[in-house]
C-alpha positions in Angstrom: 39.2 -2.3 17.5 37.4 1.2 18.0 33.7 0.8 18.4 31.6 3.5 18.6 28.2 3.7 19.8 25.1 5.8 18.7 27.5 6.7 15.5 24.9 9.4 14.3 25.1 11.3 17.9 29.1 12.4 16.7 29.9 15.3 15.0 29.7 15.5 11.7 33.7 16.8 11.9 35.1 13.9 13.9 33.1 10.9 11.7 34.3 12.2 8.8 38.0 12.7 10.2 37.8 8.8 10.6 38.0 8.7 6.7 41.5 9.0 6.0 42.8 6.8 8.8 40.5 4.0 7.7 41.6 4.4 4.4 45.7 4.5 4.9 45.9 2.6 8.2 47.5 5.9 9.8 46.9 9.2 10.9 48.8 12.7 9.8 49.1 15.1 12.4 50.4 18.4 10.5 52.0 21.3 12.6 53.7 23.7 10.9 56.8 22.9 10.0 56.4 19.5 10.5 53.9 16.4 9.7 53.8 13.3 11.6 52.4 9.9 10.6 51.4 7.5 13.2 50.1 4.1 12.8 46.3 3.3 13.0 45.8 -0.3 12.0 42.1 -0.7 13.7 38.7 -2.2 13.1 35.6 0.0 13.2 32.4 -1.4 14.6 29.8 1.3 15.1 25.5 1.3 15.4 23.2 3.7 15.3 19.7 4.1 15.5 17.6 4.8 12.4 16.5 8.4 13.9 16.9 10.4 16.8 14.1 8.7 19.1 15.9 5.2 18.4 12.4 3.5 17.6 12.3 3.2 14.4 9.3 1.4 12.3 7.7 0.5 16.2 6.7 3.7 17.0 9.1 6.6 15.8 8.1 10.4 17.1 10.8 12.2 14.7 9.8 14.3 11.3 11.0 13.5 8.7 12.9 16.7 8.3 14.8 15.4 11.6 15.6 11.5 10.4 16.7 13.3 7.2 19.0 15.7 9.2 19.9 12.8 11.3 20.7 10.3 8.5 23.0 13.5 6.8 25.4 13.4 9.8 26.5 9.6 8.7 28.2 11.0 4.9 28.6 8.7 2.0 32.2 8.9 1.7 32.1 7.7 5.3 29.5 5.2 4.8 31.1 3.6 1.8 34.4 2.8 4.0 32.3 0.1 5.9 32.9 -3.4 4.4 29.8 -4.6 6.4 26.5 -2.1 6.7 24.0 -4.3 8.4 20.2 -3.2 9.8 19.4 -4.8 13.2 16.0 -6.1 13.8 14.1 -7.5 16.7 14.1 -11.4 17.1 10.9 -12.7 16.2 9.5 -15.0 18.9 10.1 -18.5 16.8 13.0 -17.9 16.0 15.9 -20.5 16.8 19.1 -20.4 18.7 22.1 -19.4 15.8 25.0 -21.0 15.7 27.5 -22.2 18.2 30.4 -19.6 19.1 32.4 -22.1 19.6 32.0 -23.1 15.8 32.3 -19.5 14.2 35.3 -19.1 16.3 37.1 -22.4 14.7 35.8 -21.4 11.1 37.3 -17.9 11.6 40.6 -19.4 12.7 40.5 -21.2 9.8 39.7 -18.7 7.2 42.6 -16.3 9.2 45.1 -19.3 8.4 44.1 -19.2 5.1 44.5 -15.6 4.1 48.4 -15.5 5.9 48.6 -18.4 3.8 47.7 -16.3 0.8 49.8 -13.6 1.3 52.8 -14.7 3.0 54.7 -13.1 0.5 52.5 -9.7 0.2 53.2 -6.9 3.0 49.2 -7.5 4.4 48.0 -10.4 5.6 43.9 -9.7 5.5 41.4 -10.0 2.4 40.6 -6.3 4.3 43.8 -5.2 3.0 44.4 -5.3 -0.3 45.3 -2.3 -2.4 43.1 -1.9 -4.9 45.6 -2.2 -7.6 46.2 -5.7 -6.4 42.8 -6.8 -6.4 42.3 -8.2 -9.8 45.7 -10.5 -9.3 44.9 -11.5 -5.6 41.1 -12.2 -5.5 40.7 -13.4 -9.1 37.1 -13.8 -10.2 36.0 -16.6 -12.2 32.9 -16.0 -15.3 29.8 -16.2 -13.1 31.5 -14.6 -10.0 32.5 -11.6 -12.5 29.0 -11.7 -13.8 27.6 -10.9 -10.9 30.0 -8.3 -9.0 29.5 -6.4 -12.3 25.6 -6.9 -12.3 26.4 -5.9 -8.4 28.6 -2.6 -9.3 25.9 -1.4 -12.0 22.5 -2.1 -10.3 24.0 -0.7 -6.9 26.2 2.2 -8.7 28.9 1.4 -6.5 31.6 3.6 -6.4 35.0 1.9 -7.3 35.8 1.5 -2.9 32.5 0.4 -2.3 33.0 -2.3 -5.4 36.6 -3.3 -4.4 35.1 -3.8 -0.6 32.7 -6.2 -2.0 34.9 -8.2 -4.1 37.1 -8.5 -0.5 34.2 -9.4 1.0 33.2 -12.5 -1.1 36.9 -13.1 -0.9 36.6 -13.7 3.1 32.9 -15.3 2.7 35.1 -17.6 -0.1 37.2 -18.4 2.8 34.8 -18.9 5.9 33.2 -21.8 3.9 36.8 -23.9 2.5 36.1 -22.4 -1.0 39.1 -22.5 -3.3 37.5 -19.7 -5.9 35.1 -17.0 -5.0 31.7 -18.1 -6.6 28.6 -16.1 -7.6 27.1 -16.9 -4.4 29.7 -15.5 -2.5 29.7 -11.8 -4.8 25.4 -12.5 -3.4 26.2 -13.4 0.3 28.4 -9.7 0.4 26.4 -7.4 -1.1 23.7 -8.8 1.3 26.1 -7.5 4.2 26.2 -4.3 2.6 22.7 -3.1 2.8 22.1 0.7 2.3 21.6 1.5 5.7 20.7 3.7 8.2 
């Protein structure tokens, strides 16, 4: 896992170096004569704040020239390689304790069982993984679950990555709860994870 923090504080240069080795799983170093592959199987998990002071909607000092300038430093072709783009709030003060640990740990076990399961015979073994190409064999659809990724893909104007990451999203949501078939609510539940953020 590579997290990095304060994600709009890199350069420009190095985020969008990230791109290819998200994409492929490795990374090309090229010296002349030679080019070298070596693997890169991580996870990214980054945050940033929504401007440069970090206060956001409770009190933020920036122009808007700067939060634009900020907010150009995080691409789209980078952006679009996160399956999950969520915006962080405050807690409000009634709000309840979440759910056990304990409990998301043993439904996450679960759902990983199920996806080896799936593709024992495939070279991956994560819903994260699957080659586009593969996608319409491996994480089938069914009428209202295609209805709505489509709905999803035209509303949103997903590009075809941001559509397949959905579709692998619902996939895993599909899994976390025992579902056999990815359902409409699940195609919901991941475009909520990908909001259009920062």
């Amino acid at each position: 896992m590579l997290f990095l923090d304060e994600l709009g504080e890199f350069a420009p240069t190095a985020l969008d170096a990230l791109r290819q080795p998200l994409e492929e799983r490795v990374v090309r170093v090229a010296r002349h004569p030679v080019t070298l592959a070596f693997p890169a199987a991580f996870q990214l998990v980054a945050c940033t704040n929504p401007c440069p002071c970090g206060l956001g909607a409770s009190g933020c000092r920036c122009t808007e020239a700067s939060r634009a300038r900020y907010r150009r430093r995080l691409s789209g072709p980078l952006l679009d390689r996160f399956d999950l783009r969520l915006r962080v709030t405050a807690p409000e003060p009634n709000d309840g304790p979440g759910e056990a640990s304990a409990s998301v740990r043993d439904r996450v076990v679960t759902a990983v069982a199920r996806q080896e399961a799936r593709y024992a015979d495939w070279p991956w073994r994560r819903n994260a993984h699957v080659p586009a190409g593969a996608i319409d064999r491996l994480v089938p659809l069914g009428p209202d679950a295609d209805d709505a990724w489509r709905s999803l893909v035209d509303t949103r104007l997903l590009t075809g990555r941001g559509a397949a990451r959905v579709r692998r999203v619902a996939r895993t949501l599909a899994d976390l709860d025992g579902a056999p078939n990815v359902t409409a609510a699940h195609v919901q539940g991941a475009a909520m994870l990908r909001n259009d953020v920062p």
